[in-house]
N, C-alpha and C positions, 0 to 999 in steps of 0.2 A: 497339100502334103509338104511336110518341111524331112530336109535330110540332115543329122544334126553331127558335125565331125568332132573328131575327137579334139583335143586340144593338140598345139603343136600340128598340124597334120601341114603339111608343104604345101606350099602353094601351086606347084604342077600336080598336085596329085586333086586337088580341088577343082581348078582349072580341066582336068581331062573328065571329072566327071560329070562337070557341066557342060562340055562338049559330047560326052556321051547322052546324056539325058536331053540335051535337045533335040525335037523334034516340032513338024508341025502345030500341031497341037499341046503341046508343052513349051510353056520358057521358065527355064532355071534362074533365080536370079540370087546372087550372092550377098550375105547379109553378112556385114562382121563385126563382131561383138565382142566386147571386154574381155571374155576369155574362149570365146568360140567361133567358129564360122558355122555360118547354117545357109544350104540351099534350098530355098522356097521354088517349089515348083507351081508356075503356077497352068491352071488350063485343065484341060479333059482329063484328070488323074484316076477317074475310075476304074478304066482298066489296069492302071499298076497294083502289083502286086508287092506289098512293102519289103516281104521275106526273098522275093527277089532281087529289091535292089538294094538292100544291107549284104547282099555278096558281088556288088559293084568292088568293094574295098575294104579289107582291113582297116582301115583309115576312119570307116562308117561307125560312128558311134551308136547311131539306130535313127528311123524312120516312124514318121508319126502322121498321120492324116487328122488336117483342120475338116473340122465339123462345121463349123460357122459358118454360114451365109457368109461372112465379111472376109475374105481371106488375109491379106493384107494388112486390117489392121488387127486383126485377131493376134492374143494377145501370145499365142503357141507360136505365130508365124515367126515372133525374132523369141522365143524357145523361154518366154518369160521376161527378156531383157528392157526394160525401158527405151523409150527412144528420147532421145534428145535433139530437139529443132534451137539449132544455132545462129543467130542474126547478126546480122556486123553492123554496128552505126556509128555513126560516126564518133561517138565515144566509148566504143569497143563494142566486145561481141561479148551479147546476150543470151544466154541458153534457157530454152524452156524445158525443162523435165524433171523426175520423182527427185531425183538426186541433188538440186541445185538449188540458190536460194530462191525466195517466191518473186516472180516479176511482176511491176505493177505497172498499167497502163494508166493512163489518164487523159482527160479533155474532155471538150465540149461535143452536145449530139453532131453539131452544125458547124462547119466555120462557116462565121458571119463577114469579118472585115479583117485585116491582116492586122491592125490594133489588138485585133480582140484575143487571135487566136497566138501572137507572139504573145502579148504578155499571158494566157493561158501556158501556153509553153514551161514562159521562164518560173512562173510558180508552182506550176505540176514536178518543174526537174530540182529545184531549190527544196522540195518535201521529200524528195527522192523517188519520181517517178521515169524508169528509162526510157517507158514510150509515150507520143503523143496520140491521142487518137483523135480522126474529126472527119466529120462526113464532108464532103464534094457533092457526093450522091445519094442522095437520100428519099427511100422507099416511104412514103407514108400513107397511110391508110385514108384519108381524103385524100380527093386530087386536088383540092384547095389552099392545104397547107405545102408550107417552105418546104420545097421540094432542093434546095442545096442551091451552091453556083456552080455547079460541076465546073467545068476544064479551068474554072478563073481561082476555084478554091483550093485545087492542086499546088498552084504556084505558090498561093498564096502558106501552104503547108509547107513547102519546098521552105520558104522565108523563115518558117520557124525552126525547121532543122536546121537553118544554118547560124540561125542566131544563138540556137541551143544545145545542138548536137544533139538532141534525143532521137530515136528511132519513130519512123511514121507509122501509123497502119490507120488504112481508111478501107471502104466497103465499094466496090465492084457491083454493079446493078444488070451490065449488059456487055456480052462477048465486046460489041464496038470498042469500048471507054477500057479493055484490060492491058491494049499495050500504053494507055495513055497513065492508068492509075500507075499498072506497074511503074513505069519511070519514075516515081515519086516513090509509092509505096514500099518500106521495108519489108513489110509484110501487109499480104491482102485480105479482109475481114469479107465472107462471104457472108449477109444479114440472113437472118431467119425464115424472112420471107421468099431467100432466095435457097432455101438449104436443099430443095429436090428441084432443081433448075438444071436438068443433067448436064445438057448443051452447055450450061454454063462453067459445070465441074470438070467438064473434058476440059474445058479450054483453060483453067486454070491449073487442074493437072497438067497440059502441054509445057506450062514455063514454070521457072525455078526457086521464084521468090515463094517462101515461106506461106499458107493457109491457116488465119482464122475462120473454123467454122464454126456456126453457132447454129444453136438444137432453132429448129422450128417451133413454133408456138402449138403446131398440134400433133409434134413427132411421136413416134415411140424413140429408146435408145436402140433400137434395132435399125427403125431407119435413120437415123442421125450415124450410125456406124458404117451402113450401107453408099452412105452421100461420100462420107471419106471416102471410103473402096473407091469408090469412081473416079476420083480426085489421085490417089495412091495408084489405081490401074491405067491411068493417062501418063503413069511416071512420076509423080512430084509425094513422096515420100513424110514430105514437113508437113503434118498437118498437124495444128494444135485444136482439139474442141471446146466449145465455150457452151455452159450450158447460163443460159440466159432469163430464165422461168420460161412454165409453159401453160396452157389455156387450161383452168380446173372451174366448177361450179359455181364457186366463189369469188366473184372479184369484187364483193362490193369495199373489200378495205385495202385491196392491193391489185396492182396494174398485172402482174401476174401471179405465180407460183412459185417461188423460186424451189426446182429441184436439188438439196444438197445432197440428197438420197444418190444421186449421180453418179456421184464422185467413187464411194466405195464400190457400187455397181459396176462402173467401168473400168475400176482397178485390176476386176476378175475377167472382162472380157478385152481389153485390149492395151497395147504398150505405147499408145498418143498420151501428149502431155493433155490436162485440164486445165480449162480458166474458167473464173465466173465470174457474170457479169451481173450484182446483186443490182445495179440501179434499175436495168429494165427490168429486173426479177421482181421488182418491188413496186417500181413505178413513185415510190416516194423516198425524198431526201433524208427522213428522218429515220429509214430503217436503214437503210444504207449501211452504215457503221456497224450496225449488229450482225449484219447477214456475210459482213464481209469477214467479221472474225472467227463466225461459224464455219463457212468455206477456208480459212487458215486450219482450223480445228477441224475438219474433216479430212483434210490434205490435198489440198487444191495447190495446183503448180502457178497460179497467174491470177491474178486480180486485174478485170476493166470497170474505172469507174469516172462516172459524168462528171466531170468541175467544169464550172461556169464562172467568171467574173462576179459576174450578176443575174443569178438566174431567174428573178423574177423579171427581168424583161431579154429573155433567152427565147430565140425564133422555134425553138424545138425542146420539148424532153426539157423546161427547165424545172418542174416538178420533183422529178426525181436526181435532180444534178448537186452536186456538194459547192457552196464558197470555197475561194480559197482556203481561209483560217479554218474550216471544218476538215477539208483534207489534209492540211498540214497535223491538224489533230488525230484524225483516222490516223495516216501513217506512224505519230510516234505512238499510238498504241498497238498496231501493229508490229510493230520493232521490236515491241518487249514481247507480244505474243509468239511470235517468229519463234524466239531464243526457247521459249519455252517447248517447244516442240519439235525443237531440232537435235536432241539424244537419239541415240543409234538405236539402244533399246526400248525406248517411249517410253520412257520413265520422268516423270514430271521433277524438273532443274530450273532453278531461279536464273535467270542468266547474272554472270558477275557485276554487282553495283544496282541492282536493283530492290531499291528498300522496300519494307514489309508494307508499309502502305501500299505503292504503286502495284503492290500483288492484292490485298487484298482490295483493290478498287475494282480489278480484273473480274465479273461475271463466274462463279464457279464454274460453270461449265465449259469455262476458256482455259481452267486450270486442272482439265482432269482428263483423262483418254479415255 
């Protein structure tokens, strides 16, 4: 149940009604928004009666009960409003949300060697990517393969942020390793395979560093909504979703499915930023490019995508990982895609200095809503 105040309304008169509505089984908790405050109740709300507590206050704009399973991130909880999860790194602070420009992460599945993954770095930030990603710890479906160097690859991550300043996000596998990632990690990538790991959601809801979470391979978005909740109900607010592909009938041409169908889907049920991650989505290097412009064209808030040095002799994932000079190429045509879809009205706009060639090289479907 959310309480939705008027605009303007004072902050003691906010303040007393969330000391009135707290109880045992209710916590009020305050959300404040670009032009509104709204109190999320959250807990045993069935016995409220809504017509009674809109004469709490004049103040009270009106009262609404969330239906969804998900309450928290439901997207009525903050009254419609987008959320924006904001990361500081060391070369400023980065916001993921509807409103903002699209963030791009990039790296390797693996850090291998502090060679590999610094010059990774420096060419992911020189194509203009703000984050670096790269596993430590890594889940993989043998127990035969490179399973990471955990605590040695951390530092060795640490190394590149400072040669680069870009922002880190690596993946969390087990409650032990979360205050050790956290020290490194900008933000923490919880993997697929770990997406209903509850014990593991509570503990990352406990602390404050920003949540990538990414869809399971056999989720519905119901439960991929439900894993946030858990993550938001532990306290920690940041969660960004990464829909990543997921297990269909079909895999004999691709490593997964990539859901872009997602995106608009989740537009209607809840106010976390989106990201996609087309490389696992695809499982190959060469769709990459295409899935990633599509996810621009759908209105994806974040882009993660695998570069490799070399990825044919990459310990993990180099199948679907991009060269450098392929990423540098994905982003500038991304750039021009960007522009083109950034009017208020979606109304399709050449961005200034873009010649008619370089549009029509553009995919029609990149140049149409």
């Amino acid at each position: 149940m959310i309480v939705v105040m008027k605009t303007d309304t004072p902050n003691l008169e906010v303040q007393r009604i969330i000391e009135e509505l707290q109880s045992e089984s209710i916590t009020p908790e305050k959300i404040v928004g670009k032009h509104k405050v709204i109190i999320g109740l959250v807990g045993d709300t069935a016995t409220l009666n809504p017509e009674h507590l809109q004469q709490l206050s004049p103040f009270i704009e009106k009262v609404m009960r969330v239906d969804k399973p998900f309450k928290r991130a439901s997207l009525e909880f903050r009254h419609g409003e987008p959320t924006e999860v904001s990361v500081t790194t060391p070369n400023g602070v980065v916001v993921f949300g509807q409103n903002h420009p699209l963030v791009t992460i990039a790296g390797p599945c693996s850090v291998e060697n502090e060679a590999m993954i610094v010059e990774t770095a420096q060419l992911v930030k020189a194509a203009g990517a703000q984050f670096l990603r790269g596993g430590a710890y890594k889940p993989r479906t043998s127990p035969y393969s490179f399973q990471g160097h955990g605590e040695t690859a951390l530092e060795l991550l640490a190394a590149a942020r400072e040669a680069t300043g870009l922002g880190i996000i690596t993946e969390v596998m087990d409650t032990a390793d979360l205050e050790k990632v956290a020290s490194v990690a900008d933000i923490i990538q919880i993997g697929a395979r770990n997406m209903q790991n509850f014990s593991l959601l509570k503990k990352v809801g406990n602390q404050d560093k920003p949540v990538f979470l990414k869809r399971g391979m056999a989720s519905t978005i119901e439960d991929w909504l439900m894993a946030a909740e858990y993550i938001m109900a532990a306290g920690n607010p940041n969660v960004i979703l990464c829909e990543r592909g997921i297990r269909t009938f079909d895999r004999k041409y691709t490593r997964n499915t990539l859901d872009l169908a997602a995106i608009p889907v989740l537009r209607t049920l809840t106010h976390l930023p989106i990201a996609i991650d087309p490389s696992h989505g695809t499982g190959k290097s060469e769709y990459v490019p295409t899935m990633a412009k599509a996810a621009i064209a759908a209105g994806a808030d974040s882009l993660m995508i695998e570069v490799h040095p070399n990825p044919a002799k990459a310990l993990s994932d180099g199948p679907q990982s991009l060269n450098p000079r392929q990423y540098k190429v994905l982003m500038q045509e991304i750039a021009v895609i960007e522009k083109v879809f950034e009017t208020d009205d979606q109304k399709l706009s050449l961005p200034t200095g873009t010649s008619v060639s370089t549009a029509q090289a553009l995919p029609k479907a990149q140049l149409t809503m």
